[in-house]
C-alpha positions as CSV (number, residue, x, y, z in Angstrom):
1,X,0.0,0.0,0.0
2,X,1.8,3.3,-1.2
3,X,1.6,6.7,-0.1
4,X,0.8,9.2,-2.6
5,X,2.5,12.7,-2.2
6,X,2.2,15.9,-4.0
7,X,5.4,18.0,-3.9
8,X,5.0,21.6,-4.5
9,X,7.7,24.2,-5.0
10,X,8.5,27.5,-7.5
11,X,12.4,26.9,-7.6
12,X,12.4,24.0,-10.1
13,X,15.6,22.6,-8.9
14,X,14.5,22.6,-5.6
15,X,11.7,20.0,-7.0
16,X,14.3,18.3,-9.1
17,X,16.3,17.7,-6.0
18,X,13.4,16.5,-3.7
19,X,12.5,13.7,-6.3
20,X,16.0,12.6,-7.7
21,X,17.1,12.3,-4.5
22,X,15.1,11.0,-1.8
23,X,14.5,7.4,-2.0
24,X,11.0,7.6,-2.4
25,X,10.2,4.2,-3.6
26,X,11.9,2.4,-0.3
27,X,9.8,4.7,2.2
28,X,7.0,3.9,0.8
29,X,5.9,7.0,-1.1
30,X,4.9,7.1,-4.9
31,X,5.2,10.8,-6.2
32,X,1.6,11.3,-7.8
33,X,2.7,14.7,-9.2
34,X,4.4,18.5,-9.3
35,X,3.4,21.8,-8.7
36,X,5.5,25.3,-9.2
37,X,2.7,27.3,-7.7
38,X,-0.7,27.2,-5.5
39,X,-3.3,27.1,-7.7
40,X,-1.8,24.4,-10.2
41,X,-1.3,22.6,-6.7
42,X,-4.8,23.1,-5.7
43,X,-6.2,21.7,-8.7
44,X,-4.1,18.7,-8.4
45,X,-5.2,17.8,-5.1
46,X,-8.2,17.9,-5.9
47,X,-8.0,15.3,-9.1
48,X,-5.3,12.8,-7.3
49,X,-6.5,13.7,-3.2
50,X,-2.6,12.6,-2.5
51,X,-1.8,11.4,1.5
52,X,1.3,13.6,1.9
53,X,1.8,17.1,0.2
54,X,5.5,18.9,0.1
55,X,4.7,22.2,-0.3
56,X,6.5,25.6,0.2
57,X,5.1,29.1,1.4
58,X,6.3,32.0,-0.8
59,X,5.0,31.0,-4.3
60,X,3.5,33.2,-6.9
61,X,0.1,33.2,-7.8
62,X,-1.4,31.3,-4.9
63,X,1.2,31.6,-2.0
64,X,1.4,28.1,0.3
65,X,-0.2,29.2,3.4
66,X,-3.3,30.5,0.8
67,X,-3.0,27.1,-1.1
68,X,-3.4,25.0,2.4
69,X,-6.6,26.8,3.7
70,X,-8.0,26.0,0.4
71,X,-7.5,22.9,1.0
72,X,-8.7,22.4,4.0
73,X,-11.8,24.3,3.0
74,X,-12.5,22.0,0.2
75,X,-12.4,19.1,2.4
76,X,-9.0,17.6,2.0
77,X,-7.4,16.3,5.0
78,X,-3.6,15.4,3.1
79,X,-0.6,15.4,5.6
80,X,1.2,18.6,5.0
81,X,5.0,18.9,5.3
82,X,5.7,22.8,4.2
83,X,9.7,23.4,3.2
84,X,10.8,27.3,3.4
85,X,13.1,29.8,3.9
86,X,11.3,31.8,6.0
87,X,11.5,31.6,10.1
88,X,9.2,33.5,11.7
89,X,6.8,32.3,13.9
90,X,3.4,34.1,12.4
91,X,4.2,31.8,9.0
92,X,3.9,28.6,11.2
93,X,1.6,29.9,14.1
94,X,-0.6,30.3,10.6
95,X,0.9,26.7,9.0
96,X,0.2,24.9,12.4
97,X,-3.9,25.9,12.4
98,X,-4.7,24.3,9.1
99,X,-2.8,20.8,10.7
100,X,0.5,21.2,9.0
101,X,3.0,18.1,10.6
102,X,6.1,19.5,10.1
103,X,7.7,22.8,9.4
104,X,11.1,22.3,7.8
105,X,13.8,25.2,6.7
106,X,15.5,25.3,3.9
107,X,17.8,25.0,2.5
108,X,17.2,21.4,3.5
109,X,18.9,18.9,5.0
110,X,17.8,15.6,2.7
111,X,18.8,13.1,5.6
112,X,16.3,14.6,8.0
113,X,13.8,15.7,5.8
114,X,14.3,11.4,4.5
115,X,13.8,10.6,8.3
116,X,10.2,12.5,8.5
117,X,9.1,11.3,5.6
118,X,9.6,7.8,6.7
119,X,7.9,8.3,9.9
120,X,4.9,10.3,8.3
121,X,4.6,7.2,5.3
122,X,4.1,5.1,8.1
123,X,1.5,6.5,10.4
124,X,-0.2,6.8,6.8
125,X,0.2,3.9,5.8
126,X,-1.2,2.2,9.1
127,X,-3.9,4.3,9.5
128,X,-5.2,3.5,5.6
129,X,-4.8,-0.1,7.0
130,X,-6.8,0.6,9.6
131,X,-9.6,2.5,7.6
132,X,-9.3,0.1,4.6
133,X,-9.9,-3.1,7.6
134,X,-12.7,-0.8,9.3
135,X,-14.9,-0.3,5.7
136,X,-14.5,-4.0,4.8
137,X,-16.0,-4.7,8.0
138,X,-18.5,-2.3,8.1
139,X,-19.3,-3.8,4.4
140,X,-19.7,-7.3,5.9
141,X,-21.6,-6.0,9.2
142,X,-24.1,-4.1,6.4
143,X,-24.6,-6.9,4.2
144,X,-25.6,-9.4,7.2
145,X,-28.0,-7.1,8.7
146,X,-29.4,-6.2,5.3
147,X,-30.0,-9.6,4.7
148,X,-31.2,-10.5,8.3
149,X,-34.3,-7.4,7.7
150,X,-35.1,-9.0,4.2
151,X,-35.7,-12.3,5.7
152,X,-37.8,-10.6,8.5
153,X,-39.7,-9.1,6.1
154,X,-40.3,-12.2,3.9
155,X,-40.8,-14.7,6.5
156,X,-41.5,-12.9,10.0
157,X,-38.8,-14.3,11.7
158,X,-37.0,-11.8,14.4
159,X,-33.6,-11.3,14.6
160,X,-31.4,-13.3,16.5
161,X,-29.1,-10.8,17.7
162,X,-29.8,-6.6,18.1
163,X,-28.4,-5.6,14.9
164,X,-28.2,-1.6,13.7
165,X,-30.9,-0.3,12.2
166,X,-31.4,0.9,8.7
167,X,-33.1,3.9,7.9
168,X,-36.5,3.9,6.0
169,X,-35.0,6.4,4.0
170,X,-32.3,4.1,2.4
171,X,-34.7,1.1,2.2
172,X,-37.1,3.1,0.2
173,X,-34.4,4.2,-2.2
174,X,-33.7,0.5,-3.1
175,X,-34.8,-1.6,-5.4
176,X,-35.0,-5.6,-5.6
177,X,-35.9,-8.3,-7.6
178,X,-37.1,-11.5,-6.2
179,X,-36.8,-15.0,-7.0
180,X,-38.2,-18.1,-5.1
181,X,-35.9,-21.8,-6.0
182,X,-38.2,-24.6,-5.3
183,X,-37.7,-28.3,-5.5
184,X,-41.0,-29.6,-6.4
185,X,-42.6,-32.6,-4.5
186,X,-39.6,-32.4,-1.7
187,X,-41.4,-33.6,1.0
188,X,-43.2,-36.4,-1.4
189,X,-39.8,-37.3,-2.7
190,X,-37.8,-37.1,1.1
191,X,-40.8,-38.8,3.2
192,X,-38.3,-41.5,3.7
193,X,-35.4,-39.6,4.7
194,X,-33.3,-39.3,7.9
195,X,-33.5,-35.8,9.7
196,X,-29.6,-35.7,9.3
197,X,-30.0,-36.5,5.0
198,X,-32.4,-34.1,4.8
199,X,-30.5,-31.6,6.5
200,X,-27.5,-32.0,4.2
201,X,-29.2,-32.3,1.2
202,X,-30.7,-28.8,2.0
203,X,-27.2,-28.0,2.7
204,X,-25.6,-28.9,-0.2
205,X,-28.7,-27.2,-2.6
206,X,-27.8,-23.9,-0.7
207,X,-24.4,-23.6,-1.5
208,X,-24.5,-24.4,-4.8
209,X,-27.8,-22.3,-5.7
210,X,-25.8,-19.1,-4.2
211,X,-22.6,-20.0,-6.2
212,X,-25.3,-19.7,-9.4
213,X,-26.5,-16.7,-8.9
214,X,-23.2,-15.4,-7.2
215,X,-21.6,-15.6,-10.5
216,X,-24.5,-13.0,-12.2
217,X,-25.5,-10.7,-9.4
218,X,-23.1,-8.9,-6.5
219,X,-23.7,-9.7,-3.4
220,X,-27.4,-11.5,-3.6
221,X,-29.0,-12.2,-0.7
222,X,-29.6,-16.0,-0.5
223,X,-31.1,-17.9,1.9
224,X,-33.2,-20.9,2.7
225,X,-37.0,-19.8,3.8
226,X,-38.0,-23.5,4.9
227,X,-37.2,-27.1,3.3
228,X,-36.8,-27.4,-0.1
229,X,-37.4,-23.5,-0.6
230,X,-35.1,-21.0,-0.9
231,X,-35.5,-16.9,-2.1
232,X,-32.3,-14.8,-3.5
233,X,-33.6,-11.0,-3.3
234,X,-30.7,-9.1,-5.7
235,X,-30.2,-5.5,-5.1
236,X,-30.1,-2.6,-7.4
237,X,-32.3,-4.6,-9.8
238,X,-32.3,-0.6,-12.7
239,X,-28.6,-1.0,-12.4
240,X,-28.1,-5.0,-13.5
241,X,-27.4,-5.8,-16.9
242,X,-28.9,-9.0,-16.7
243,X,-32.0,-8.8,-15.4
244,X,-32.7,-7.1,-18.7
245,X,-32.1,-10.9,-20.2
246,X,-34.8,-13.6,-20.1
247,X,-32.3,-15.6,-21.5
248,X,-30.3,-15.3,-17.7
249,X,-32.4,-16.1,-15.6
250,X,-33.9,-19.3,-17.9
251,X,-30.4,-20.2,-17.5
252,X,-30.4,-20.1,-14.0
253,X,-33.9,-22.2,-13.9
254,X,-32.0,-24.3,-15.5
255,X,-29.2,-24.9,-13.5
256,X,-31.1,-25.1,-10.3
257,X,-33.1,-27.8,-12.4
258,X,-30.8,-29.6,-12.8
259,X,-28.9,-29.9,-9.4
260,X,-32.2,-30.7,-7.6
261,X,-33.1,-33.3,-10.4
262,X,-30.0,-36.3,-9.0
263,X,-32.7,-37.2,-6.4
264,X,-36.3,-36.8,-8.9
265,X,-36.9,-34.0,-8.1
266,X,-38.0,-30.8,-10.6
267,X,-36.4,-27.3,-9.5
268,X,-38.4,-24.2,-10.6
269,X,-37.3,-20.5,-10.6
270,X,-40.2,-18.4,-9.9
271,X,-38.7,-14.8,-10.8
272,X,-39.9,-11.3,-10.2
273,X,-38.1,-9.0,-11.9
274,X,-38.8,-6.3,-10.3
275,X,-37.8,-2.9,-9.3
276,X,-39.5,-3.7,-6.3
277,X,-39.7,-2.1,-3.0
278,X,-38.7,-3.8,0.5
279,X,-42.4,-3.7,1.5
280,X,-43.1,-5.6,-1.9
281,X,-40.7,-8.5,-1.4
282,X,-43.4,-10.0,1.3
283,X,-46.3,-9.9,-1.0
284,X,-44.5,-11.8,-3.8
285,X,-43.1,-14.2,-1.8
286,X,-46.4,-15.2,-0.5
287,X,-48.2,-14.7,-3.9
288,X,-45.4,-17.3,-5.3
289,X,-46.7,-19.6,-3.3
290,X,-50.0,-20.3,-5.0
291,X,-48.9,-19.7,-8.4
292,X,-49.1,-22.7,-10.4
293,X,-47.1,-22.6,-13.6
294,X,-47.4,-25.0,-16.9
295,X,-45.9,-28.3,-16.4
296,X,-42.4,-28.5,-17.5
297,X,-42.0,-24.9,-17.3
298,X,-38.5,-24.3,-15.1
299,X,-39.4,-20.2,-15.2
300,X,-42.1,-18.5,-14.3
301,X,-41.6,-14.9,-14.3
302,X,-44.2,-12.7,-12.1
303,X,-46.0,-9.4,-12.2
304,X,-48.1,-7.6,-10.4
305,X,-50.9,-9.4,-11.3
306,X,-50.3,-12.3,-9.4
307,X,-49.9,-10.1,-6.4
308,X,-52.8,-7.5,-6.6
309,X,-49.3,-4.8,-6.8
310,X,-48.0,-5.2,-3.8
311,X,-47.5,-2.5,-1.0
312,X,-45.6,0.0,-3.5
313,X,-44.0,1.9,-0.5
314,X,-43.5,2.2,3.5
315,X,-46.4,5.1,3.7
316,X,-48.8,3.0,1.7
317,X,-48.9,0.0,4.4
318,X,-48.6,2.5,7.5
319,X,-52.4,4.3,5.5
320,X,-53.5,1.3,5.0
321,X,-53.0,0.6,8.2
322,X,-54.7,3.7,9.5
323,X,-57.6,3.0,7.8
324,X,-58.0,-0.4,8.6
325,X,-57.7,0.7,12.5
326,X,-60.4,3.7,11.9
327,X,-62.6,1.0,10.3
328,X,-62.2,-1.4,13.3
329,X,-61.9,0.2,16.4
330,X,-64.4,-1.6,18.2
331,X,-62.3,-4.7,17.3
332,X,-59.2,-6.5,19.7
333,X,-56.8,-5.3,17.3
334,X,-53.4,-6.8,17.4
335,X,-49.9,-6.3,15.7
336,X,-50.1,-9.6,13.9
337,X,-53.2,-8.6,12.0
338,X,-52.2,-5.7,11.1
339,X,-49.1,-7.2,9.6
340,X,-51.0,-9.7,8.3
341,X,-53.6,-7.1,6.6
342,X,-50.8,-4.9,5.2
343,X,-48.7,-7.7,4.2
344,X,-45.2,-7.7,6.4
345,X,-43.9,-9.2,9.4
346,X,-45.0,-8.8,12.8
347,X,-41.3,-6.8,14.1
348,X,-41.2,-5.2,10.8
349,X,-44.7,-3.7,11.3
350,X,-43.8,-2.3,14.8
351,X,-40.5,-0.6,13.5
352,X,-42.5,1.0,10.6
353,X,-45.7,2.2,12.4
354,X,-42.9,4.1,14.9
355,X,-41.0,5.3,12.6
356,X,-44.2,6.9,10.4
357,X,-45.6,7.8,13.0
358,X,-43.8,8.5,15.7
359,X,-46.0,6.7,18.2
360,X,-45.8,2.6,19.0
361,X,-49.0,0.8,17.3
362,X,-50.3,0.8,21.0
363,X,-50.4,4.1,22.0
364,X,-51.6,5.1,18.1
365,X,-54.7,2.7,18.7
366,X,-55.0,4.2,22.5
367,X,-55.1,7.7,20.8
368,X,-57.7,6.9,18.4
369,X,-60.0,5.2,20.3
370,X,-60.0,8.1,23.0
371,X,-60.5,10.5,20.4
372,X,-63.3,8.5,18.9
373,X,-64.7,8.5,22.6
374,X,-64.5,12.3,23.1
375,X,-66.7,12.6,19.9
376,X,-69.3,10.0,21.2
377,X,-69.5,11.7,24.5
378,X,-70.3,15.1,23.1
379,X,-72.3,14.4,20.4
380,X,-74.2,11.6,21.4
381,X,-76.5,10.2,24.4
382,X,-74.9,7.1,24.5
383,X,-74.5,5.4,27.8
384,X,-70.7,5.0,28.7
385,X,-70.9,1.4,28.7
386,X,-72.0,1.4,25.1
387,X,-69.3,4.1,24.3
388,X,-67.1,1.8,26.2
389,X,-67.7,-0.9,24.0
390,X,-68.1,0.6,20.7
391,X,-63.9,2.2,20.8
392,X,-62.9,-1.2,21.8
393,X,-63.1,-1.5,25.4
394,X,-64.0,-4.3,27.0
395,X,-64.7,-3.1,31.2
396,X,-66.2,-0.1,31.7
397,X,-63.7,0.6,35.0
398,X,-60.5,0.3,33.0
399,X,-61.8,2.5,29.7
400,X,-62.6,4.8,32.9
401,X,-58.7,4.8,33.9
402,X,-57.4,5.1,30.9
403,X,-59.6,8.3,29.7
404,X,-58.7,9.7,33.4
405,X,-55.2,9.2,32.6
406,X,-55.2,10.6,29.2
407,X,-58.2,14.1,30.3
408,X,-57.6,14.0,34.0
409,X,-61.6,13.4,34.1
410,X,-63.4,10.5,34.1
411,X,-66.0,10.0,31.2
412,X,-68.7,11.5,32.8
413,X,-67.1,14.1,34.5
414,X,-66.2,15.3,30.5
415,X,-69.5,14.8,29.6
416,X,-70.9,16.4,32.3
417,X,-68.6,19.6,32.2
418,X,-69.8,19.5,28.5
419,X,-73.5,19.8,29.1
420,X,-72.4,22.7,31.7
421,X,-70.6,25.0,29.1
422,X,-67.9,24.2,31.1
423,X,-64.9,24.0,29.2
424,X,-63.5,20.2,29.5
425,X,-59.7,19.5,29.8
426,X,-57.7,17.5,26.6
């Protein structure tokens, strides 16, 4: 891993010198370019962003200490090593605020200006070591928890371990496509099998179905939904080539045909295209389930016909949501059926419905129904009980303590403050 440097000076020998005879190869250092003034500096910063810049104060045009809170204005954070003639201490008071290292007088002594170099290469080169390490990990750490909300979303299933979170933001500005690998009649074909056989077989078919696709797509997400079933969800479906290509993905059918065929059974590739939202990946999964393609056919490609369209984004579920809770407030309502209705997992639901708006499912459902209660108290005769009933709760004494909580009066202390004139609190 090399160092880049950027070695700026308006004496022309003075450049000659610094790259004929410092031995910048053994420290480390690859000289990305030259620069007599400021500006021409500046603009090659800014094309090659070099790790380690030599530069000089009194230049014309664009003087150094100019050229270096440029720099740091446009965001470049290079090492800066400044070479000069000049002493005093206002040029580096000035040098030393925009992070200069090193403040070295000419004319220079080449064996200590090697030494600094060396120790500067170094700390570069292990701290690009260290960031290089950090993003490849941070890559790895964003793939599996990508992955782990994709199966959430398909299947339901929680996460094993707390895992950060992903913004709605970013998971609305993706796109997927979606297929479903089935072995057809598995468990007809397996009903004979040992737990351990069936376990390896399934094995075995995972690892070679994501070394398939892994040789068309970057980084698919691949994993095995129950036995004999498996979905690949491939991201940035407007930005790969072959999606664009029935001919790929009948290959793929193919190919998954055929490694599932050594034991009679028939693979299928049921294949959604997409662009499809996060939300939409649930509701072709599921639709995939009950479509029942021509015999013989290894592809079946979906639409949104099979799937009434899906949930197109996060603030069409959380409305539909709404609506089906206005609709059925009388009703034990329940996370799971709202999922269910909208078409996502349970813990997907909950991290949605918080995050649009900013209020657990419980405490949006509490709201409503006390706000539907208000409106029955004032405008209508009902008895309590029967406006106790008809927002969804159950005993009379605990819609009482709840509506206390939430007003600081009990239902017919409102009511009664109503018929008064009296103006009622909440």
């Amino acid at each position: 891993m090399m160092v880049s440097a950027l070695l700026v000076d308006d004496e022309r020998p003075v450049l000659d010198n610094l790259e004929s005879i410092l031995p910048w190869h053994d420290m480390g250092i690859k000289v990305s370019g030259t620069a007599g003034n400021g500006m021409d500096a500046l603009r090659l910063a800014e094309q090659d962003k070099p790790d380690l810049i030599l530069c000089d104060i009194r230049m014309p045009v664009m003087d150094g200490l100019t050229f270096i809170a440029e720099l740091r204005e446009r965001g470049i954070d290079s090492e800066i090593l400044l070479l000069t003639g000049y002493q005093e201490f206002e040029y580096a008071k000035t040098a030393l605020k925009h992070g200069v290292r090193e403040y070295i007088t000419k004319p220079i002594d080449y064996g200590m200006l090697e030494d600094v170099l060396k120790s500067l290469a170094a700390e570069i080169t292990l701290r690009k070591q260290k960031e290089s390490e950090l993003q490849a990990r941070n890559k790895e750490i964003g793939f599996w928890v990508k992955r782990n909300r994709i199966r959430e979303v398909l299947t339901g299933e929680a996460w094993s371990t707390p895992s950060p979170p992903i913004s709605l933001a970013e998971e609305e500005g993706e796109s997927y496509a979606l297929f479903v690998a089935e072995a057809c009649m598995y468990f007809e074909q397996t009903r004979q099998w040992g737990v351990e056989r069936k376990r390896e077989w399934n094995k075995q078919m995972s690892e070679q179905l994501e070394a398939i696709v892994q040789t068309r797509f970057v980084n698919p997400f691949v994993f095995q939904v129950r036995e004999g079933e498996w979905c690949i969800a491939v991201e940035d479906v407007l930005q790969t080539e072959p999606l664009s290509e029935p001919a790929v993905l009948q290959e793929i059918a193919e190919q998954f045909s055929g490694i599932s065929a050594g034991t009679g059974m028939e693979g299928r590739l049921l294949a959604h295209p997409g662009p499809l939202q996060i939300l939409d990946l649930a509701a072709v999964y599921h639709a995939s389930r009950h479509v029942q393609p021509p015999p013989g056919e290894r592809l079946c490609l979906l639409n949104g016909d099979e799937y009434g369209g899906g949930r197109k984004n996060a603030d069409d579920a959380i409305e539909t949501a709404k609506q089906y809770i206005a609709a059925h407030l009388g009703s034990d309502l329940s996370v799971e059926e709202l999922a269910d209705y909208t078409g996502i997992s349970g813990s997907y639901f909950c991290h949605l419905f918080k995050a649009r708006c900013g209020m657990t499912f419980l405490e949006y459902v509490t709201r409503e129904r006390l706000a539907a209660a208000k409106a029955l108290l004032a405008g209508t005769s009902y008895s309590i009980s029967t406006i106790c009933s008809a927002v969804g709760y159950r005993e009379r004494r605990y819609f009482t303590k709840v509506f206390h909580k939430h007003f600081g009066l009990t239902p017919s202390e409102y009511r009664d403050r109503l018929r008064a004139g009296i103006h009622a609190t909440g």
